[in-house]
SEDOMAR-153716 format. One record per residue: residue number from 1; residue in three letters; x, y, z of N, C-alpha, C in turn. Coordinates in steps of 0.1 Angstrom, whole numbers, padded with zeros to 4 digits, always signed. Atoms other than C-alpha are relative to their C-alpha. Layout:
N
node i->NUM; aa->ALA; npx->X; npy->Y; npz->Z; capx->X; capy->Y; capz->Z; cpx->X; cpy->Y; cpz->Z .
...
***
This chain:
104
node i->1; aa->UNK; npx->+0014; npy->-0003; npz->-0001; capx->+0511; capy->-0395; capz->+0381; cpx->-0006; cpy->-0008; cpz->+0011 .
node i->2; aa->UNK; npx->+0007; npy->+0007; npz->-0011; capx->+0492; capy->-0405; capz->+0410; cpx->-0010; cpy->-0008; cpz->-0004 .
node i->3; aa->UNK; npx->+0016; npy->+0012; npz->+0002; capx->+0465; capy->-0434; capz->+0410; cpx->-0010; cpy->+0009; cpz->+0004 .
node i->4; aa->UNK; npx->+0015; npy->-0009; npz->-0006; capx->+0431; capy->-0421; capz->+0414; cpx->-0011; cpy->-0014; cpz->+0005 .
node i->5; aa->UNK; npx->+0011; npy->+0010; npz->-0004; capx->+0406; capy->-0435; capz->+0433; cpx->-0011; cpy->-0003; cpz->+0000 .
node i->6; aa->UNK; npx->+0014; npy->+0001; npz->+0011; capx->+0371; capy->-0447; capz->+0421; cpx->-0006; cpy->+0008; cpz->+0003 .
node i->7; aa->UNK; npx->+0009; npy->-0017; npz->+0000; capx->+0354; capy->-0416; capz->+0437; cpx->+0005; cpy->+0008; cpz->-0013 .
node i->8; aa->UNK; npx->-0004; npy->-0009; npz->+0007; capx->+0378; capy->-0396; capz->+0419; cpx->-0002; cpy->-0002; cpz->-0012 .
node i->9; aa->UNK; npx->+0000; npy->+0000; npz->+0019; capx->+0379; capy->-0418; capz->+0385; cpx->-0017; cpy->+0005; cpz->-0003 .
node i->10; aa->UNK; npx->+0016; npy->-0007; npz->+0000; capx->+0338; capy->-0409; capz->+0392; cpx->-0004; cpy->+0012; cpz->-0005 .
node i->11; aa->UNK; npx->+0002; npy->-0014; npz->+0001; capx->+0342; capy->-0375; capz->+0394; cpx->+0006; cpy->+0004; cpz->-0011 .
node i->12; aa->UNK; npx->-0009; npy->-0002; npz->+0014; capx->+0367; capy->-0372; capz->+0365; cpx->-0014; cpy->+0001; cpz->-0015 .
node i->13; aa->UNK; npx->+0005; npy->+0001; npz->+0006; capx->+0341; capy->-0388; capz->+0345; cpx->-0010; cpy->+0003; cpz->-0002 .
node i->14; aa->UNK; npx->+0015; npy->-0007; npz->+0003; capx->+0311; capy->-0371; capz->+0353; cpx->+0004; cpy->+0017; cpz->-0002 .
node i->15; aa->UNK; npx->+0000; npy->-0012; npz->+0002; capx->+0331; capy->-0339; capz->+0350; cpx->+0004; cpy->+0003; cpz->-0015 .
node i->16; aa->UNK; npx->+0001; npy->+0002; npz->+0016; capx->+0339; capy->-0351; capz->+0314; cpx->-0009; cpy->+0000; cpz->-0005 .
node i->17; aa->UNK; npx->+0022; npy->+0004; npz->+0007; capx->+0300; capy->-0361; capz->+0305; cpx->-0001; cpy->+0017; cpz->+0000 .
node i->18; aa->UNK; npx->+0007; npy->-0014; npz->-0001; capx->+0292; capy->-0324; capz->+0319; cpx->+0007; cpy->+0007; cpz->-0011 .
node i->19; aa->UNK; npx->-0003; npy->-0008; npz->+0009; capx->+0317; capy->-0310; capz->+0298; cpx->-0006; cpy->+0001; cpz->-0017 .
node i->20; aa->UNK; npx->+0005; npy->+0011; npz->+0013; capx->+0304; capy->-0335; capz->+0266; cpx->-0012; cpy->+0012; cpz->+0004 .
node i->21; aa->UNK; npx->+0011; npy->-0008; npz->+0002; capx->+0270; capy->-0320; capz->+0273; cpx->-0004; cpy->+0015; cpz->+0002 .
node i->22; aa->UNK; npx->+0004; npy->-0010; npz->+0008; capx->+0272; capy->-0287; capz->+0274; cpx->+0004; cpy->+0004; cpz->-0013 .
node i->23; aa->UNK; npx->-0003; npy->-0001; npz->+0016; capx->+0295; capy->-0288; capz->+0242; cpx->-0010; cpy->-0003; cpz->-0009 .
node i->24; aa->UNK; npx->+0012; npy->+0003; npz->+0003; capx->+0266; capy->-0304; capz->+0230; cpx->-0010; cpy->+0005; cpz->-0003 .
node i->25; aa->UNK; npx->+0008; npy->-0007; npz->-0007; capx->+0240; capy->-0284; capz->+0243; cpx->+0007; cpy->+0017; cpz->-0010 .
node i->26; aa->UNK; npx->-0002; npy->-0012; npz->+0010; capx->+0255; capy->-0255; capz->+0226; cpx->-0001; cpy->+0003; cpz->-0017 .
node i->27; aa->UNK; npx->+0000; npy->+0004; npz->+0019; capx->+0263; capy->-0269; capz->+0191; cpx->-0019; cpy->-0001; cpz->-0004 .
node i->28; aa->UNK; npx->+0016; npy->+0006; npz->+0001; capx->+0223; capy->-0283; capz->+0194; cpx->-0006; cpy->+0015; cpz->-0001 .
node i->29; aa->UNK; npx->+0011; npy->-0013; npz->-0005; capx->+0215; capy->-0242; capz->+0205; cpx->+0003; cpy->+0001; cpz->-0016 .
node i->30; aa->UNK; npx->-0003; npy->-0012; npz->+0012; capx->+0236; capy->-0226; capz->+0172; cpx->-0005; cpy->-0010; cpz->-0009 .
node i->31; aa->UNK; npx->+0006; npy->+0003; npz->+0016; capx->+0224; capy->-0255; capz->+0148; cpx->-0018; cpy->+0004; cpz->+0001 .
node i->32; aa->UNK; npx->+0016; npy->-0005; npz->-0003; capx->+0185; capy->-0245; capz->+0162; cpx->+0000; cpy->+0010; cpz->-0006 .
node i->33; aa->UNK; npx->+0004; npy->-0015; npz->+0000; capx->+0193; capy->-0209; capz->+0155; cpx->+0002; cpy->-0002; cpz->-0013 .
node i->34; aa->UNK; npx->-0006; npy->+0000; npz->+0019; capx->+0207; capy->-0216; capz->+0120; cpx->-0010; cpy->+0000; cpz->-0010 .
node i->35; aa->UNK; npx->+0013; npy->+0005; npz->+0010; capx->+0178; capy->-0234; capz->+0112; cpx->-0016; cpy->+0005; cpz->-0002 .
node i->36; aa->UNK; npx->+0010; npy->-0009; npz->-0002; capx->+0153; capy->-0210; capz->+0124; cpx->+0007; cpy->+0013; cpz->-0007 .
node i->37; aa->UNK; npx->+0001; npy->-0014; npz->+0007; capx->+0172; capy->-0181; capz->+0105; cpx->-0004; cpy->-0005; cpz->-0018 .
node i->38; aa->UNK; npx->+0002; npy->+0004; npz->+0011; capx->+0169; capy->-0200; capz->+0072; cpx->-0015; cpy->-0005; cpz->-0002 .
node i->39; aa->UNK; npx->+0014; npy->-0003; npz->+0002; capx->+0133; capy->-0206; capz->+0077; cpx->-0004; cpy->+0011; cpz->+0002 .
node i->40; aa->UNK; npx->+0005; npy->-0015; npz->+0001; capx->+0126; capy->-0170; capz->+0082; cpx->+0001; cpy->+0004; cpz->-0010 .
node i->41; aa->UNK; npx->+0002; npy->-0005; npz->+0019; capx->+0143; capy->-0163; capz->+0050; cpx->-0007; cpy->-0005; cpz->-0009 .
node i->42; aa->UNK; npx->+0007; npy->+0007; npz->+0009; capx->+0130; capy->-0188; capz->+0031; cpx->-0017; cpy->+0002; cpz->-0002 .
node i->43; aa->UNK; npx->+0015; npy->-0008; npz->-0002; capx->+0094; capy->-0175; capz->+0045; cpx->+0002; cpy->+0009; cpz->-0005 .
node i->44; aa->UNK; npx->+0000; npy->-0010; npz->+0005; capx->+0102; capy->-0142; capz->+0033; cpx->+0005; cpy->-0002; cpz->-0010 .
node i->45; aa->UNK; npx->-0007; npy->+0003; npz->+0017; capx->+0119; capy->-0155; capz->-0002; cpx->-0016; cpy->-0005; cpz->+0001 .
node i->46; aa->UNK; npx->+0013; npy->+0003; npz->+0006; capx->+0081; capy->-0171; capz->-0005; cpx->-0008; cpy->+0008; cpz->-0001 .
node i->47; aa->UNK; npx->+0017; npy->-0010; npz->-0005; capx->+0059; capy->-0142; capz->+0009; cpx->+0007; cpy->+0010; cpz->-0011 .
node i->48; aa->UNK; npx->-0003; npy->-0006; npz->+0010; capx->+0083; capy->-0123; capz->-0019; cpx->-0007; cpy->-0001; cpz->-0013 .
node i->49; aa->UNK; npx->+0002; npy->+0006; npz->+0010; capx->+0079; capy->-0149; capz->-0048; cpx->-0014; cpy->+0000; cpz->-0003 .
node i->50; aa->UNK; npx->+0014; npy->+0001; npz->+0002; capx->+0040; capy->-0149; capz->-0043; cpx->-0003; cpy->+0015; cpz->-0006 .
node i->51; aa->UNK; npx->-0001; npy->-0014; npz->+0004; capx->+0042; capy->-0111; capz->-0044; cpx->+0001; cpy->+0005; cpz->-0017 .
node i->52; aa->UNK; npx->-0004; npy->-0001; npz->+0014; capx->+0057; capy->-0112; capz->-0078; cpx->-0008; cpy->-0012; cpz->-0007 .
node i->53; aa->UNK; npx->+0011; npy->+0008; npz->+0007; capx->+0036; capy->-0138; capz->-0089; cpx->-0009; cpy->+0003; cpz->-0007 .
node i->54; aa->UNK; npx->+0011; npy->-0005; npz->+0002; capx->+0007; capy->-0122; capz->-0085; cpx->+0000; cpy->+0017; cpz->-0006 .
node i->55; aa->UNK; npx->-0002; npy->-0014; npz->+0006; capx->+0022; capy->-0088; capz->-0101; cpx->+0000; cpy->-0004; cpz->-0013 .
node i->56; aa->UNK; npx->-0003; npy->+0007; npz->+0016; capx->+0028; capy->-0106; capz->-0130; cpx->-0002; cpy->-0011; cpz->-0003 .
node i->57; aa->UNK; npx->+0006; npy->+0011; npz->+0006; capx->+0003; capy->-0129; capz->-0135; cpx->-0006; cpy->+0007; cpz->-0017 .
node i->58; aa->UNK; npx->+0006; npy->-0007; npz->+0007; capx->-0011; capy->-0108; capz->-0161; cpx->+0006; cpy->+0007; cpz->-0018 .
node i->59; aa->UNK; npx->-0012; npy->-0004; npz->+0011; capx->+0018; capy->-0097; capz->-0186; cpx->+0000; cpy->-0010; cpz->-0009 .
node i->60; aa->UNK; npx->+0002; npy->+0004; npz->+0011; capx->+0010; capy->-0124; capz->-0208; cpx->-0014; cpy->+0006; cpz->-0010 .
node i->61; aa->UNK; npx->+0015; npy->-0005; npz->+0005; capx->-0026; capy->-0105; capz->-0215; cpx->+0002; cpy->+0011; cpz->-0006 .
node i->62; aa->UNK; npx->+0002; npy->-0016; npz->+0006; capx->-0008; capy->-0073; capz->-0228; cpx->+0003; cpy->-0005; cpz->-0019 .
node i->63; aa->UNK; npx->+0000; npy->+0002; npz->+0015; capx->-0001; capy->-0087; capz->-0263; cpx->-0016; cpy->+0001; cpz->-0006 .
node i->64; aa->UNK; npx->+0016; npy->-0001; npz->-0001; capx->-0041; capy->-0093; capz->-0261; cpx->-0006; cpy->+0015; cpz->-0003 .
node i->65; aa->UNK; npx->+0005; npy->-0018; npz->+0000; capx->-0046; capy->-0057; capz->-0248; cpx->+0003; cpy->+0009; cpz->-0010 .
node i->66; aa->UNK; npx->-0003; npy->-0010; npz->+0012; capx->-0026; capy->-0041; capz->-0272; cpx->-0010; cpy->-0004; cpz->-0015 .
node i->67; aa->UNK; npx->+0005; npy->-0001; npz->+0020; capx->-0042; capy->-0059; capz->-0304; cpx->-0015; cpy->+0006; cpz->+0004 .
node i->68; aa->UNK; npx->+0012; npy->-0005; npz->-0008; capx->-0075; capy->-0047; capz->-0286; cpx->-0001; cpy->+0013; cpz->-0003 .
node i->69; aa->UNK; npx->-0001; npy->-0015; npz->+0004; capx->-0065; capy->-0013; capz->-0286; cpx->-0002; cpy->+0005; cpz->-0009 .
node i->70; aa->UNK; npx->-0003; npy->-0007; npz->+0012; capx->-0053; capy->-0010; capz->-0317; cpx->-0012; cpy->-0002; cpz->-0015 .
node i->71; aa->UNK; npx->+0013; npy->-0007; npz->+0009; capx->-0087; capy->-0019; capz->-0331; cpx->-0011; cpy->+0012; cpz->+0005 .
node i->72; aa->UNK; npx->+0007; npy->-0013; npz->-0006; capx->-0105; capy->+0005; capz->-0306; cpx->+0005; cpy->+0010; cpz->-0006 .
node i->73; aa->UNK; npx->-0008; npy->-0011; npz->+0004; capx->-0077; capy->+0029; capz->-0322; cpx->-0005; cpy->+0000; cpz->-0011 .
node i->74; aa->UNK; npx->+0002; npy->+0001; npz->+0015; capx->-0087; capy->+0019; capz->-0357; cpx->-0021; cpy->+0007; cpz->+0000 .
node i->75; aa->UNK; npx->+0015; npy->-0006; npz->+0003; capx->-0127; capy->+0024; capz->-0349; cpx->-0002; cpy->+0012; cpz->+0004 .
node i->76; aa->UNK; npx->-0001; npy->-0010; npz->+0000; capx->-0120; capy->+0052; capz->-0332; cpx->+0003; cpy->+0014; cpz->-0010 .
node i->77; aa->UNK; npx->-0001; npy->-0012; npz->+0014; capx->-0108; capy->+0072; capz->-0362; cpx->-0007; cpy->-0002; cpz->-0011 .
node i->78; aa->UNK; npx->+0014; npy->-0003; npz->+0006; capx->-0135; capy->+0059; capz->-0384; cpx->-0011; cpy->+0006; cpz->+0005 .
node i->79; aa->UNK; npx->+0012; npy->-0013; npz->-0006; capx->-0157; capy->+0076; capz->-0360; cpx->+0004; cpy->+0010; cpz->-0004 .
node i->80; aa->UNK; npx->-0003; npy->-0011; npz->-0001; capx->-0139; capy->+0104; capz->-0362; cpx->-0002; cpy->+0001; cpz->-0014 .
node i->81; aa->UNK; npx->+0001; npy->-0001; npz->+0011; capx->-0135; capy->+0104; capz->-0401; cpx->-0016; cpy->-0002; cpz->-0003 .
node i->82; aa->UNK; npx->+0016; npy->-0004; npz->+0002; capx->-0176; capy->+0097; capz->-0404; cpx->-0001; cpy->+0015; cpz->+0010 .
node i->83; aa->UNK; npx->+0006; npy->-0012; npz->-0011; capx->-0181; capy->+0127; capz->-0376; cpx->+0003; cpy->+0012; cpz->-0006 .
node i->84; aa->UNK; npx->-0007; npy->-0011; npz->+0008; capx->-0157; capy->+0148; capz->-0399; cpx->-0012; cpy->+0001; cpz->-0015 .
node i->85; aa->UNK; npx->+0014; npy->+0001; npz->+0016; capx->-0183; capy->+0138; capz->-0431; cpx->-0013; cpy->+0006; cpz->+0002 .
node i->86; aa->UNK; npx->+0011; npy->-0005; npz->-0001; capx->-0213; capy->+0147; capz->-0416; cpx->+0002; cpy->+0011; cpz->+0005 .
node i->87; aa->UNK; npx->+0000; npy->-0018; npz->-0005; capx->-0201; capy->+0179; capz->-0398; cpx->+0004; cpy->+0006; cpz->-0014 .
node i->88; aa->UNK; npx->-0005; npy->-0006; npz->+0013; capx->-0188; capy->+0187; capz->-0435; cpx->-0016; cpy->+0003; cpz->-0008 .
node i->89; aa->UNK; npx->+0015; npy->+0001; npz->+0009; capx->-0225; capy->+0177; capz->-0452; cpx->-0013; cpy->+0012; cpz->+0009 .
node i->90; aa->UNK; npx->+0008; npy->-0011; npz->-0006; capx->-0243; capy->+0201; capz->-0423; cpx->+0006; cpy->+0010; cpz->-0001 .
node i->91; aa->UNK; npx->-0002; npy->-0011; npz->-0003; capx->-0220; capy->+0230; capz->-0428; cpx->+0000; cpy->+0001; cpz->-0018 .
node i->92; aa->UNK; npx->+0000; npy->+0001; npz->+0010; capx->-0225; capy->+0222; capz->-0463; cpx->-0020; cpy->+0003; cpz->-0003 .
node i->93; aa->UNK; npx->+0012; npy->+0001; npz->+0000; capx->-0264; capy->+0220; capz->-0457; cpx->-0004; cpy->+0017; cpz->+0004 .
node i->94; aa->UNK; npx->+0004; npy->-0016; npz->-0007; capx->-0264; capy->+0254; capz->-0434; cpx->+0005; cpy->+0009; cpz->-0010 .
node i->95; aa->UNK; npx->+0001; npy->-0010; npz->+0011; capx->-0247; capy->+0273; capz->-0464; cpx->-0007; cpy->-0002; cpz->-0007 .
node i->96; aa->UNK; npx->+0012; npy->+0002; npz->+0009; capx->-0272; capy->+0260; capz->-0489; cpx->-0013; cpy->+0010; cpz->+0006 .
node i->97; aa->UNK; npx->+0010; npy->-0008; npz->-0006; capx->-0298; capy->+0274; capz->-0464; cpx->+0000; cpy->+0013; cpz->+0001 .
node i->98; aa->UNK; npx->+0001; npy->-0018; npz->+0000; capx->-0285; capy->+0306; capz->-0458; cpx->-0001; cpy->+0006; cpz->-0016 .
node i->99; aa->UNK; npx->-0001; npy->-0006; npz->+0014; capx->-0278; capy->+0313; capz->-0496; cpx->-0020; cpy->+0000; cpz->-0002 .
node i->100; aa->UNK; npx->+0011; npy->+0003; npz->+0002; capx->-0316; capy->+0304; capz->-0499; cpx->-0010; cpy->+0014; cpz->+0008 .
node i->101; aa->UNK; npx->+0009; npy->-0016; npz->-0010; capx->-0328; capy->+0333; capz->-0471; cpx->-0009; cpy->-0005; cpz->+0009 .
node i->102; aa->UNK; npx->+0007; npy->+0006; npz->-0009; capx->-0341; capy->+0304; capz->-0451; cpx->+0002; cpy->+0008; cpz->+0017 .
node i->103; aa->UNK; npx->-0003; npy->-0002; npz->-0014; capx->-0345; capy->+0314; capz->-0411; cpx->-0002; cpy->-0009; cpz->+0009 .
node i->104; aa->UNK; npx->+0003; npy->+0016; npz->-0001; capx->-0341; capy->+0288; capz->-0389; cpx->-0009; cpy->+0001; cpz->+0010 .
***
């Protein structure tokens, strides 16, 4: 092997560094990119999770709604059952009348 001489051991060693830095320089690019794809997802895993958040903030309120209902349901057909009483007592009133020879 031949001796080198301090230019050369110079040049050896700056063509080593150069090599060192762009190896470097690359690794530094792909861990950047890595770390910028995992903050994108992780942005869109949040702008998801909020999404569903707010879809279903509310699903604890249907046990609420339903008992809600089901007394609107219950007054509802006492309406209906009084509505059925009195339309029975006026068509009970209007035959009384007609048998009578009333005109209205």
């Amino acid at each position: 092997m031949p001796e080198l001489t301090g230019i050369q051991l110079w040049w050896l060693s700056l063509a080593i560094a150069a090599v060192v830095v762009v190896v470097v320089v690359v690794l530094l690019s792909l861990i950047i990119r890595a770390a910028n794809n995992i903050d994108r997802h992780a942005k869109e895993i949040w702008e998801v999770g909020k999404k569903i958040a707010a879809n279903t903030v509310s699903i604890w309120m249907l046990e609420q709604t339903n008992a809600v209902a089901a007394e609107i349901l219950s007054t509802a057909k006492s309406i209906a059952e009084g509505a059925g009483a009195i339309n029975a007592k006026l068509d009970g009133l209007a035959r009384s009348l007609g048998q009578r020879g009333g005109s209205p």
